[in-house]
N, C-alpha and C positions, 0 to 999 in steps of 0.2 A: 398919431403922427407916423408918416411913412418913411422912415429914413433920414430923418432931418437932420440938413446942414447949413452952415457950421456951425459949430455947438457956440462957437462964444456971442451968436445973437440971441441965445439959451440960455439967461445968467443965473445963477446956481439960487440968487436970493429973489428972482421972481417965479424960477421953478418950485420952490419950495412953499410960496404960498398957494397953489393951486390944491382946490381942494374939491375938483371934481374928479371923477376915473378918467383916466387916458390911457387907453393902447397906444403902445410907443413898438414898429417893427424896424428891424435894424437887416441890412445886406453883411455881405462877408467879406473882413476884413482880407480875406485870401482871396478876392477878386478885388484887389484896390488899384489896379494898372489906371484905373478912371481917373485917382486920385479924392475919389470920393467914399466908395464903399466900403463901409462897416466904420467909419471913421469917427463920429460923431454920437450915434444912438447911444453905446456903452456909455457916454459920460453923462449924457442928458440923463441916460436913467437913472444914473447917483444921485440927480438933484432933483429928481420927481417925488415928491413921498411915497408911493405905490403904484407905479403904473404897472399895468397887464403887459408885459412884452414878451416880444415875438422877436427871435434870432430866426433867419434865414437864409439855412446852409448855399451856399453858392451860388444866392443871387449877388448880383450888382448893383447899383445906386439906382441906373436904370430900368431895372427887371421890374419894379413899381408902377412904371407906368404902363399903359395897355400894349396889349400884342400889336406889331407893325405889320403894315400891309408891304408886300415887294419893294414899291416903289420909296415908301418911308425908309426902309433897311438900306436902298442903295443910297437915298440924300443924305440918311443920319445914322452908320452903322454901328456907332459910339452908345447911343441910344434904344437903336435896336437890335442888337447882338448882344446873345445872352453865355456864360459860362457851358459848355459842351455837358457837364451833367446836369443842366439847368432846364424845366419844359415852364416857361411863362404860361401858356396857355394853361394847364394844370396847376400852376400857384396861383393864378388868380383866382380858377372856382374856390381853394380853400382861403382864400386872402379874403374875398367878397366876403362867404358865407362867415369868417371868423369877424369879420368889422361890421356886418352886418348885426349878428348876434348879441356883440359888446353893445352897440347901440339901443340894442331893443332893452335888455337887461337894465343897462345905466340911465337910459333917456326915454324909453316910451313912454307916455302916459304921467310924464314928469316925475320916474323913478329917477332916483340918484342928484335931486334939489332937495 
């Protein structure tokens, strides 16, 4: 899960039976001007039994979704403006390669059934 909000469609007694792995990645609560980031993830993790997460310093709720072309930035700059020490471009090679990884581990070849 990338960021997932709001936690209370997360409810604590159907997180807790999930008995698969889940990478759970959470944005920063110190860019929450959105109203969205970092808000959420920390609790969901309470109620996951183990999930693999990933805190990520000074992204935004936003910063999850793919890099914006020009023209995106100027329709939706909520969406596509990221935190001034923030390089999207550079989180998502290691974002990919890290959910990419977790899935080979847990589910290829029907590991982790």
């Amino acid at each position: 899960m990338a960021d997932p909000y709001p936690a209370f469609v997360f409810s604590e007694e159907n997180l807790k039976k999930i008995a698969i792995p889940v990478q759970l990645w959470s944005s920063d609560p110190a860019q929450n001007a959105d109203g969205l980031s970092g808000c959420c993830a920390s609790t969901i993790k309470q109620r996951l039994p183990a999930p693999d997460y990933h805190f990520v310093a000074n992204a935004k709720h936003f910063s999850f979704l793919a890099t914006c072309i020009p023209k995106e930035t100027q329709a939706n700059p909520t969406a596509c403006t990221d935190a001034p020490n923030f390089d999207r471009v550079d989180f998502h090679r290691s974002f990919h390669t890290d959910v990419v990884a977790f899935y080979r581990k847990h589910f290829a070849d029907g590991a982790g059934q």
